[in-house]
Short mmCIF file of the C-alpha atoms (twelve columns), coordinates in Angstrom:
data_MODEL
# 
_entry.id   MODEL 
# 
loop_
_atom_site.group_PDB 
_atom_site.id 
_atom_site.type_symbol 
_atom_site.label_atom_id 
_atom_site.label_alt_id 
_atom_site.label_comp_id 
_atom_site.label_asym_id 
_atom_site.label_seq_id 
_atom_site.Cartn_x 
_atom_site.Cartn_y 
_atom_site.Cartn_z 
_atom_site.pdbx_PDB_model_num 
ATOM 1   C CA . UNK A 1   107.272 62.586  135.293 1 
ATOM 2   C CA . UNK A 2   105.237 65.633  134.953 1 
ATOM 3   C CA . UNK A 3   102.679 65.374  131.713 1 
ATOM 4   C CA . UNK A 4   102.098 69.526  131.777 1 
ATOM 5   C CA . UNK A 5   104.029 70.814  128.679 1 
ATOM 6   C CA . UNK A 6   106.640 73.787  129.584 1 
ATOM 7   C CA . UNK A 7   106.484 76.430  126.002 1 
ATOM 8   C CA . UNK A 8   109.673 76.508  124.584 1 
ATOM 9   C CA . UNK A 9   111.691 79.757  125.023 1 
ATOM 10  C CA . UNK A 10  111.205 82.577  122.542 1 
ATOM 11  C CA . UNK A 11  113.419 83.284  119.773 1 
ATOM 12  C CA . UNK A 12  114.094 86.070  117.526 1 
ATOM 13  C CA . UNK A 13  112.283 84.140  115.078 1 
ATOM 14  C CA . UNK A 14  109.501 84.131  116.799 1 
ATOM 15  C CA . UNK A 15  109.246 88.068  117.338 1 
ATOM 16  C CA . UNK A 16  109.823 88.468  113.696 1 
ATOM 17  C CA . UNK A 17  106.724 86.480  113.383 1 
ATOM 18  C CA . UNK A 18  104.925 88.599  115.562 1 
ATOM 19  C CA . UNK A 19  105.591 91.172  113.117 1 
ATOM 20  C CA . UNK A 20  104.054 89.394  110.214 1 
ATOM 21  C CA . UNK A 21  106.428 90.053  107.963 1 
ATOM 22  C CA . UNK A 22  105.033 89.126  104.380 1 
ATOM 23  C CA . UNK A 23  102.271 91.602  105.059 1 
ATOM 24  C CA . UNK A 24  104.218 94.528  106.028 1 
ATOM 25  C CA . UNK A 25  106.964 94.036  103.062 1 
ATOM 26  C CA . UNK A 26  103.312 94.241  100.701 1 
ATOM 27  C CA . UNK A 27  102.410 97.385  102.680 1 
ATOM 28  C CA . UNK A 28  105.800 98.810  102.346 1 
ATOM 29  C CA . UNK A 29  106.433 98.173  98.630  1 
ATOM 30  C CA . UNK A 30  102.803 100.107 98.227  1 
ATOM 31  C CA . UNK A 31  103.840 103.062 100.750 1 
ATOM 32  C CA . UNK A 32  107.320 103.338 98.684  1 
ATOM 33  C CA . UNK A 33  106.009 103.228 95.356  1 
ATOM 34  C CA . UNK A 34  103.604 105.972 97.034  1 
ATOM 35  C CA . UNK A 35  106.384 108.029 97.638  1 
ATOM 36  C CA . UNK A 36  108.171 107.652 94.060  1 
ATOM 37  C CA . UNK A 37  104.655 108.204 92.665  1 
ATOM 38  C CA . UNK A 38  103.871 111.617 94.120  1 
ATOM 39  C CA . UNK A 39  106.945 114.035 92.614  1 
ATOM 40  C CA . UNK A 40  108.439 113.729 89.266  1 
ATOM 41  C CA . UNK A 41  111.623 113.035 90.083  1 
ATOM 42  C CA . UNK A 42  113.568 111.485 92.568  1 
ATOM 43  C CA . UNK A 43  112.600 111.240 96.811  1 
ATOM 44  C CA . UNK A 44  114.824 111.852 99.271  1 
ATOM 45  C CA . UNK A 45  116.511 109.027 101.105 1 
ATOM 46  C CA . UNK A 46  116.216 110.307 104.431 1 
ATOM 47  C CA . UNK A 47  112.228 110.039 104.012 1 
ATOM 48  C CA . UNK A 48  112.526 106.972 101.328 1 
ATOM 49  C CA . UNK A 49  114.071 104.898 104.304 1 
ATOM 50  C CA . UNK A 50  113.128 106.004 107.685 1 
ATOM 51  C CA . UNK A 51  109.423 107.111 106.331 1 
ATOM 52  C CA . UNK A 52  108.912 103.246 105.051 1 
ATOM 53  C CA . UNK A 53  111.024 102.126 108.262 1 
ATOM 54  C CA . UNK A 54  108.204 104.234 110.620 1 
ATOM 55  C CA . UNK A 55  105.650 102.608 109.012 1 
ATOM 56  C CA . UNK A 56  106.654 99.655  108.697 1 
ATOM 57  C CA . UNK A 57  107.303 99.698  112.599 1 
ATOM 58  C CA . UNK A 58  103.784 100.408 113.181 1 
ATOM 59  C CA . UNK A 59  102.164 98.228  111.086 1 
ATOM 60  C CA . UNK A 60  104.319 95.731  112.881 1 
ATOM 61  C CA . UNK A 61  103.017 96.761  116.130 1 
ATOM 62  C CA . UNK A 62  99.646  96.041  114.740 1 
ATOM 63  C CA . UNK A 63  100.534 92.893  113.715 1 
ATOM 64  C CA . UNK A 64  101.785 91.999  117.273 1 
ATOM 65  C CA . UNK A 65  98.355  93.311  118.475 1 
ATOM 66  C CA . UNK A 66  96.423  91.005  116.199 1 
ATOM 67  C CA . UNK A 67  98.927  87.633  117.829 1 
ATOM 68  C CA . UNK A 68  97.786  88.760  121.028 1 
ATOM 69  C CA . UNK A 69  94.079  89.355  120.610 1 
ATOM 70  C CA . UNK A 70  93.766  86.518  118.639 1 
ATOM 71  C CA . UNK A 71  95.693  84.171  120.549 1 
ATOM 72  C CA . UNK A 72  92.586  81.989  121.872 1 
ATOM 73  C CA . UNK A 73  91.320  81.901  118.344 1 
ATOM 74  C CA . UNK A 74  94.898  80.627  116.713 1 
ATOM 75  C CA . UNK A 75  94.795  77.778  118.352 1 
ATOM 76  C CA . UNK A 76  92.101  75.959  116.646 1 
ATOM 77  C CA . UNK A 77  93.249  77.236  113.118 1 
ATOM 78  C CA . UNK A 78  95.873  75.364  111.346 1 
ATOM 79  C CA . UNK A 79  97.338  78.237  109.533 1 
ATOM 80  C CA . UNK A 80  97.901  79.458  113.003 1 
ATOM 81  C CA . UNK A 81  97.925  77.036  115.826 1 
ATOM 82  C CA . UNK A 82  101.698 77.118  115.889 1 
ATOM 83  C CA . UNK A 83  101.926 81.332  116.374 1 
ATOM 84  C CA . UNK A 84  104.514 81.802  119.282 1 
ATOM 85  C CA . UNK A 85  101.966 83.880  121.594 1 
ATOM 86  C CA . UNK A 86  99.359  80.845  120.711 1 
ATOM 87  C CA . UNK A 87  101.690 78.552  121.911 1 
ATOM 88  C CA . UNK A 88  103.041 80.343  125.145 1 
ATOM 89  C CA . UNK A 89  106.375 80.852  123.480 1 
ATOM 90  C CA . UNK A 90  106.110 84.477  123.684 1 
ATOM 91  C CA . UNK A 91  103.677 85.815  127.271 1 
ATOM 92  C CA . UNK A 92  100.893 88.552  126.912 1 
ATOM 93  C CA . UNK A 93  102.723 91.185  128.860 1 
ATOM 94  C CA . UNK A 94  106.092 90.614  126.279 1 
ATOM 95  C CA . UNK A 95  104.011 90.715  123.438 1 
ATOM 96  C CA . UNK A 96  102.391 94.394  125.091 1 
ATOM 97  C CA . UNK A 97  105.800 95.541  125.434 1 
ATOM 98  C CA . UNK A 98  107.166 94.371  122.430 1 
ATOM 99  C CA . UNK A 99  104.145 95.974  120.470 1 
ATOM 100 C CA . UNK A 100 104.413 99.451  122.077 1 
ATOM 101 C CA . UNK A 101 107.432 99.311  121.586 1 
ATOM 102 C CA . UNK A 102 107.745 99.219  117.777 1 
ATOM 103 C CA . UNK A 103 104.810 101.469 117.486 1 
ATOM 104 C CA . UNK A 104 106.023 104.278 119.632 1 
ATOM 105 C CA . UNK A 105 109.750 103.832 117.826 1 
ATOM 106 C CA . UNK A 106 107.755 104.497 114.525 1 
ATOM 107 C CA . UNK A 107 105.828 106.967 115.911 1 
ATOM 108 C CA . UNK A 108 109.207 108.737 116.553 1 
ATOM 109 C CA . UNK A 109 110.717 107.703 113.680 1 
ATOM 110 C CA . UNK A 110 107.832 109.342 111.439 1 
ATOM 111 C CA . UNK A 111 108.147 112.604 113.232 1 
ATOM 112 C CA . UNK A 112 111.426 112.998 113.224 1 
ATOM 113 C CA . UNK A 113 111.995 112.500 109.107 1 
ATOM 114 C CA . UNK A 114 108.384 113.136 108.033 1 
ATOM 115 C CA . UNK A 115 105.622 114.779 109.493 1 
ATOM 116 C CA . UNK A 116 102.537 115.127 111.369 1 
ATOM 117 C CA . UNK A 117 100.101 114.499 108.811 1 
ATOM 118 C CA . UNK A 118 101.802 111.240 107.813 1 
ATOM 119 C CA . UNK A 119 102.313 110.122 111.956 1 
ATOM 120 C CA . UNK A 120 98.715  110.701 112.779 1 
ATOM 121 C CA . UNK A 121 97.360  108.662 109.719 1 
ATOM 122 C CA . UNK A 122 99.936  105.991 110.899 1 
ATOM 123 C CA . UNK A 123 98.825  105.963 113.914 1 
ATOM 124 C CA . UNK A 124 94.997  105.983 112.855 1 
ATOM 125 C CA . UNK A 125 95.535  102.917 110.855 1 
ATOM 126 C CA . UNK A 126 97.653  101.009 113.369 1 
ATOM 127 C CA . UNK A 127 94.488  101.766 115.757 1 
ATOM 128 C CA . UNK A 128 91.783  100.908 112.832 1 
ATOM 129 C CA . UNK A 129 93.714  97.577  112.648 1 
ATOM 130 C CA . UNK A 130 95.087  96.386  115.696 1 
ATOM 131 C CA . UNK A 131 92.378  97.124  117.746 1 
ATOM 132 C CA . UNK A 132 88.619  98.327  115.107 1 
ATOM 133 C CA . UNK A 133 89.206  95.143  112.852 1 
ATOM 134 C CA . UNK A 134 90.945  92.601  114.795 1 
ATOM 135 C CA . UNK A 135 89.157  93.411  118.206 1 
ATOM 136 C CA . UNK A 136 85.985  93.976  117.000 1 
ATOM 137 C CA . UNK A 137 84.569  94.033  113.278 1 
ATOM 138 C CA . UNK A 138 86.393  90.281  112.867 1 
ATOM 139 C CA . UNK A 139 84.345  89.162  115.160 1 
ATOM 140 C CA . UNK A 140 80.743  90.938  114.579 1 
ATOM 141 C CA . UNK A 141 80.252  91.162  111.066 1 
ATOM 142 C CA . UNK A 142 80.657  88.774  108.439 1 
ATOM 143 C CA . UNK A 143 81.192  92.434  106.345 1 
ATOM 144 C CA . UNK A 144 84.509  92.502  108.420 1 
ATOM 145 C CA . UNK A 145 87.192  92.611  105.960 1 
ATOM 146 C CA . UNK A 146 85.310  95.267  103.620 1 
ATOM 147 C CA . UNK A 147 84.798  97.535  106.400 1 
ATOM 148 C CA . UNK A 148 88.042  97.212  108.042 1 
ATOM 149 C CA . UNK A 149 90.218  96.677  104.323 1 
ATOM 150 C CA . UNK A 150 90.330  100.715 104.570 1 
ATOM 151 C CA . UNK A 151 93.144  100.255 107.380 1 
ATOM 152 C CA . UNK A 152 95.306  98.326  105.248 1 
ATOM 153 C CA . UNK A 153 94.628  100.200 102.304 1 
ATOM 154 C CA . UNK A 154 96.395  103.516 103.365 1 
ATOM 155 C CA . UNK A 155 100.075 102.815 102.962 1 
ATOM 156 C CA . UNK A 156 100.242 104.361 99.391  1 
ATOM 157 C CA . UNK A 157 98.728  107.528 100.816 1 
ATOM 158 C CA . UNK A 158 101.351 107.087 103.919 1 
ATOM 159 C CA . UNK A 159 104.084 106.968 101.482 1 
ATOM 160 C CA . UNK A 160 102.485 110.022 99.315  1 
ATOM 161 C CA . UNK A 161 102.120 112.038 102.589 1 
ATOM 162 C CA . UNK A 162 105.739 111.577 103.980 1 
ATOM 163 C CA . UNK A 163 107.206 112.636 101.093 1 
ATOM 164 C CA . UNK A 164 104.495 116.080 99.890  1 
ATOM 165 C CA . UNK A 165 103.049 116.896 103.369 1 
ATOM 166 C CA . UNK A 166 99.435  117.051 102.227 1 
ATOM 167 C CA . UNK A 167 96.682  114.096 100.796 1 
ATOM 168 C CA . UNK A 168 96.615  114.359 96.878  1 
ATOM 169 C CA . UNK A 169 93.607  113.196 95.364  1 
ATOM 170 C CA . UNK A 170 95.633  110.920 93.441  1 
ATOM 171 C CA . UNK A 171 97.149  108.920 96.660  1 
ATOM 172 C CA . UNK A 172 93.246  108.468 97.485  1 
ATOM 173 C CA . UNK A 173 92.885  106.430 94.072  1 
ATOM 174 C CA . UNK A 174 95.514  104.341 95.126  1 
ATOM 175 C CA . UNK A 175 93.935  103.566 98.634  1 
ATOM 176 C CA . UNK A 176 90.720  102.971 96.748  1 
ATOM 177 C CA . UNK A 177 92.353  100.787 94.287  1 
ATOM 178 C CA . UNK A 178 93.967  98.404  97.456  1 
ATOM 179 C CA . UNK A 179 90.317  98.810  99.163  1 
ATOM 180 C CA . UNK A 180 88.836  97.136  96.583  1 
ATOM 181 C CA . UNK A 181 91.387  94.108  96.364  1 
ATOM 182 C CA . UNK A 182 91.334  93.215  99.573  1 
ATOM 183 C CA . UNK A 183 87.768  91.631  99.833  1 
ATOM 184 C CA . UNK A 184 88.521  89.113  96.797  1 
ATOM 185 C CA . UNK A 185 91.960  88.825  98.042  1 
ATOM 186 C CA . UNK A 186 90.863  87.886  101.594 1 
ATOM 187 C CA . UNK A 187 87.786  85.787  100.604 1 
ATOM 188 C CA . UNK A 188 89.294  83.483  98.270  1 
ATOM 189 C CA . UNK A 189 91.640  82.288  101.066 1 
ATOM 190 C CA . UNK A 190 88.333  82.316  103.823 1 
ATOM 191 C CA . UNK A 191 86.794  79.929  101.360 1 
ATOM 192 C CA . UNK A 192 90.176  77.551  101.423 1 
ATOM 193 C CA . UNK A 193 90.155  78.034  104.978 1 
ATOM 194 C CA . UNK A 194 86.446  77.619  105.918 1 
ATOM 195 C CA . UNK A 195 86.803  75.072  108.245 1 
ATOM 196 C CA . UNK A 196 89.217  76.514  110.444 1 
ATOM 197 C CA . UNK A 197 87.417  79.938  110.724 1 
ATOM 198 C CA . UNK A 198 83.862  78.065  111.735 1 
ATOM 199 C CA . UNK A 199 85.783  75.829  113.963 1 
ATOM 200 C CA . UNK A 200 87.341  79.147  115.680 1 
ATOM 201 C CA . UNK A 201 83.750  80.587  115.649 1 
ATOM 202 C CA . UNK A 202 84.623  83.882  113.000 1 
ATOM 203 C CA . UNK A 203 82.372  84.899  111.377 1 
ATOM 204 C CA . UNK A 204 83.865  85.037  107.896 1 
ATOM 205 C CA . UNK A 205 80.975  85.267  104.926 1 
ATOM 206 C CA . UNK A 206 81.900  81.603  103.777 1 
ATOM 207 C CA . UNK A 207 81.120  80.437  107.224 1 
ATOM 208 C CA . UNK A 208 77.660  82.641  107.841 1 
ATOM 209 C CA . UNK A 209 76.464  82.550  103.595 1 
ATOM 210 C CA . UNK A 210 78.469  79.442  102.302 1 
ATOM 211 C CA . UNK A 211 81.388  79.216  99.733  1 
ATOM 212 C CA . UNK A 212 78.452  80.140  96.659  1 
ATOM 213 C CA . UNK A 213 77.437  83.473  97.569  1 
ATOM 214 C CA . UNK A 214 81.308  84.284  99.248  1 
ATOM 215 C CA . UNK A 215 82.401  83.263  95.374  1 
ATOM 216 C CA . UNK A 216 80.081  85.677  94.093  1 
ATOM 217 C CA . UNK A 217 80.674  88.499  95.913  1 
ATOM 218 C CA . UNK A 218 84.254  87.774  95.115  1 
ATOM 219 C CA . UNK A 219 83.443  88.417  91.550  1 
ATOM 220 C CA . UNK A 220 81.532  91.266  91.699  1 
ATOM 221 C CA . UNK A 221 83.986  92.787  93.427  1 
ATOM 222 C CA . UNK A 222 86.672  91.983  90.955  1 
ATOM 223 C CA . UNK A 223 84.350  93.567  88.410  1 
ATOM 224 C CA . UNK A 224 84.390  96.807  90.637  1 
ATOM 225 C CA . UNK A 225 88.594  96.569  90.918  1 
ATOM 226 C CA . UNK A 226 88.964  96.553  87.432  1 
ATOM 227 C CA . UNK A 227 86.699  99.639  86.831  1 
ATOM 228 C CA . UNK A 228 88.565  101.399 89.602  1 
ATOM 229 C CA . UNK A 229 91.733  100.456 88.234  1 
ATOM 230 C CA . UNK A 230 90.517  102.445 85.293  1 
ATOM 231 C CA . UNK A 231 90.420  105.689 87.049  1 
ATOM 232 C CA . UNK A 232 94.072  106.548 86.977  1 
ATOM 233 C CA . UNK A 233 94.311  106.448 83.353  1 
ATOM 234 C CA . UNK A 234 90.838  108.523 83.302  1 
ATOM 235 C CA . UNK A 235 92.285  111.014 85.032  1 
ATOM 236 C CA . UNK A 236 95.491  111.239 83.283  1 
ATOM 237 C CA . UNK A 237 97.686  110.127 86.457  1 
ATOM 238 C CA . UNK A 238 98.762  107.356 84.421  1 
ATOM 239 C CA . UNK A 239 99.522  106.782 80.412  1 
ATOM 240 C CA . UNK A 240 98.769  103.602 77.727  1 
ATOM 241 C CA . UNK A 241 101.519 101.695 79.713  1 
ATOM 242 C CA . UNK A 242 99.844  101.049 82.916  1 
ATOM 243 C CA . UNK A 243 96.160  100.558 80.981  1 
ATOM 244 C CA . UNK A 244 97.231  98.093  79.761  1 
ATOM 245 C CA . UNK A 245 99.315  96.323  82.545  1 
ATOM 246 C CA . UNK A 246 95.579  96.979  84.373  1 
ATOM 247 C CA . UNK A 247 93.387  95.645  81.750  1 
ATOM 248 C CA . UNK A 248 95.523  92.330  81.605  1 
ATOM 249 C CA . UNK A 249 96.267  91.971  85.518  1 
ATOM 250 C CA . UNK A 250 92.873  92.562  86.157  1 
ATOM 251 C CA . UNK A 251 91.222  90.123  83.457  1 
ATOM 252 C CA . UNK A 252 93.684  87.703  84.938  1 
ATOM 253 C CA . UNK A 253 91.909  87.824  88.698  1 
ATOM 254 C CA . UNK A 254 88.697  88.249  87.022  1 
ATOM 255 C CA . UNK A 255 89.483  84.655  85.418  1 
ATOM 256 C CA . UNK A 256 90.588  83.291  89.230  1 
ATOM 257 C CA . UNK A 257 87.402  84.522  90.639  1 
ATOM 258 C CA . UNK A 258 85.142  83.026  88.147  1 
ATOM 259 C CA . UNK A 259 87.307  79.337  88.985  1 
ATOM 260 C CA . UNK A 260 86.491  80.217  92.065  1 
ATOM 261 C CA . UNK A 261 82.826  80.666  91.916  1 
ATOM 262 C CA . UNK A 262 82.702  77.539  89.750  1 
ATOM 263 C CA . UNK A 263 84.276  75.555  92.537  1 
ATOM 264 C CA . UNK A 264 87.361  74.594  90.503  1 
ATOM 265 C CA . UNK A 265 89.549  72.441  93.458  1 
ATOM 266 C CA . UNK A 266 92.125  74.587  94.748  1 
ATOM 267 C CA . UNK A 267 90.844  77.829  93.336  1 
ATOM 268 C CA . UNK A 268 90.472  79.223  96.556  1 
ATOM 269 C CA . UNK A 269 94.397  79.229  97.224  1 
ATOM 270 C CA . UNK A 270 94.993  79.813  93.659  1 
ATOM 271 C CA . UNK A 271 93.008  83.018  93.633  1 
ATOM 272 C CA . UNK A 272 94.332  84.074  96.876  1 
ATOM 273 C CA . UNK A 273 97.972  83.756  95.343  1 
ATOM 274 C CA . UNK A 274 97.770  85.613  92.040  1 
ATOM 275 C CA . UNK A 275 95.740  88.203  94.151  1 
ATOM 276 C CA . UNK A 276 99.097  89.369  95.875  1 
ATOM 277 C CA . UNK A 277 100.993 88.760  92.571  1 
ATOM 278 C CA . UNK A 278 98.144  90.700  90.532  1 
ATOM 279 C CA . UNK A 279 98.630  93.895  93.504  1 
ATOM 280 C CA . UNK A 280 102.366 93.965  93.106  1 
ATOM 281 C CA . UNK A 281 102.825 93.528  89.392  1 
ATOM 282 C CA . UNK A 282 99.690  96.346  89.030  1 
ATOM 283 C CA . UNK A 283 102.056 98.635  91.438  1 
ATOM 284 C CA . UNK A 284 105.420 98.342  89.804  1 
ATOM 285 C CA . UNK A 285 103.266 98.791  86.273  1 
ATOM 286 C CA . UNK A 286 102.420 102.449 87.905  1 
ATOM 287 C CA . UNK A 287 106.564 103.141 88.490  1 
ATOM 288 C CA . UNK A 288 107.122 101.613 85.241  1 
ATOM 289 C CA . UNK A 289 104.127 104.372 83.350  1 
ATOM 290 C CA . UNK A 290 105.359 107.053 85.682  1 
ATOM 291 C CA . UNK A 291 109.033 106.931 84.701  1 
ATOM 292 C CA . UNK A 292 109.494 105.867 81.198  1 
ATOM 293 C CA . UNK A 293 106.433 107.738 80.135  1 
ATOM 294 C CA . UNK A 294 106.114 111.472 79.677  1 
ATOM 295 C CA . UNK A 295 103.868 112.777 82.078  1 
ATOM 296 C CA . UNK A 296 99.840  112.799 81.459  1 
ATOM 297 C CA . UNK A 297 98.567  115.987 81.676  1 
ATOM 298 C CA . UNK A 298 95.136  116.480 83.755  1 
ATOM 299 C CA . UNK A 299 91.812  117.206 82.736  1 
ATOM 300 C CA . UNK A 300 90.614  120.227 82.231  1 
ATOM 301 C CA . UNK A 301 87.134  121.049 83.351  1 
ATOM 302 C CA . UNK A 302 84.980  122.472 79.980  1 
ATOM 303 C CA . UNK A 303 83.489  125.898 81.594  1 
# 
């Protein structure tokens, strides 16, 4: 009998995987609250469901991109080892195909329904992704998830896009506000999972500066989230009601980060979990201010 181990044959299940579908239902309830966020009253439902269907197309295709180029690398993670292109369940070449197709279908689907503006910054963040971060920064700079965070901080400004047709300086708060989450996000779960990325030779700041300094910079960072996560209110895009869903969201992952620069067992995975709790609950505290609150009026400029 034959010792050599034949992959099982793919499932739908395991395509759906591909698409890493947590992740792009995050993205997606960003881009759509991006939408409802950028006119006063109600969006259309042509662009409310094929714009977050286009995107959320391509940022599948990404995803698929990231199984395949990381393929080598997944198998000596645990959180990954059993990923279906990993394990042979699901060949290069189907996994090419099955990415270009879902990112030229958004492509489509985004200029049919939307626009240009909103398909080209689609497609600029599928490419930052898929092929900047995951082919290259993830595995050059231990700075890898600050620089390329900006890719998957744009589906707010995706959403705002699709639905006005032009970048508001308000959708670019919103980007800045996910921009600075992701590096605490991301490094409280590299410091749960250190082992695995300096077994797969990433270089993840845990693995090249230790937990200590990774923990640190974690904090800082917080700090800087929770002073950008002012800036709404200071510019009188949002009212009382989301200050104060900010001020107590973000004093929440400022109290994770500091476990985890203490070292508290299981912080790492802790912080990592209220981090995606802290970004949705901060997001539906904008709708909330933005529809049961009369609208802020801007600054004006003393001249």
């Amino acid at each position: 009998m034959s010792d050599v181990l034949i992959p099982a044959r793919a499932i739908w299940r395991d395509y759906l995987e591909l698409c890493k579908p947590n992740v792009v239902a995050l993205m997606i309830m960003t881009s759509a609250i991006g939408m409802l966020l950028s006119v006063p009253g109600i969006v259309p439902w042509q662009i409310m469901v094929f714009g977050n269907l286009g995107i959320a197309l391509c940022a599948a295709s990404a995803a698929t991109v990231n199984h395949m180029v990381d393929r080598h690398i997944d198998l000596k993670m645990a959180r990954t080892i059993n990923r279906p292109v990993a394990q042979g369940r699901i060949g290069d070449k189907q996994a090419v195909a099955f990415a270009c197709l879902l990112g030229a279908a958004g492509m489509i689907v985004l200029k049919v329904f939307t626009n240009n503006l909103t398909m080209w910054l689609t497609c600029a963040a599928l490419i930052g992704y898929a092929f900047i971060y995951t082919s290259f920064l993830k595995r050059a700079t231990p700075q890898n998830i600050v620089i390329g965070g900006l890719a998957g901080a744009v589906p707010p400004l995706l959403g705002w896009t699709a639905v006005t047709g032009h970048v508001h300086h308000n959708a670019l708060l919103l980007v800045l506000v996910i921009f600075a989450w992701t590096p605490p996000h991301f490094w409280a779960l590299a410091i749960h999972r250190r082992e695995d990325y300096a077994k797969a030779e990433i270089p993840m700041m845990p693995v090249t500066h230790g937990n200590k300094l990774t923990a640190l910079h974690a904090v800082l960072y917080t700090f800087m989230l929770i002073a950008i996560t002012l800036l709404p209110f200071a510019t009188r895009m949002f009212n009382w009601l989301y200050l104060a869903g900010a001020l107590v969201l973000g004093a929440g992952f400022l109290y994770w980060s500091v476990q985890l620069y203490r070292e508290k067992p299981g912080a790492g995975m802790e912080t990592f979990k209220y981090s995606i709790i802290y970004l949705m609950a901060l997001f539906v505290m904008m709708l909330l201010d933005h529809y049961l609150l009369p609208q802020a009026q801007p600054l004006q400029l003393l001249h």
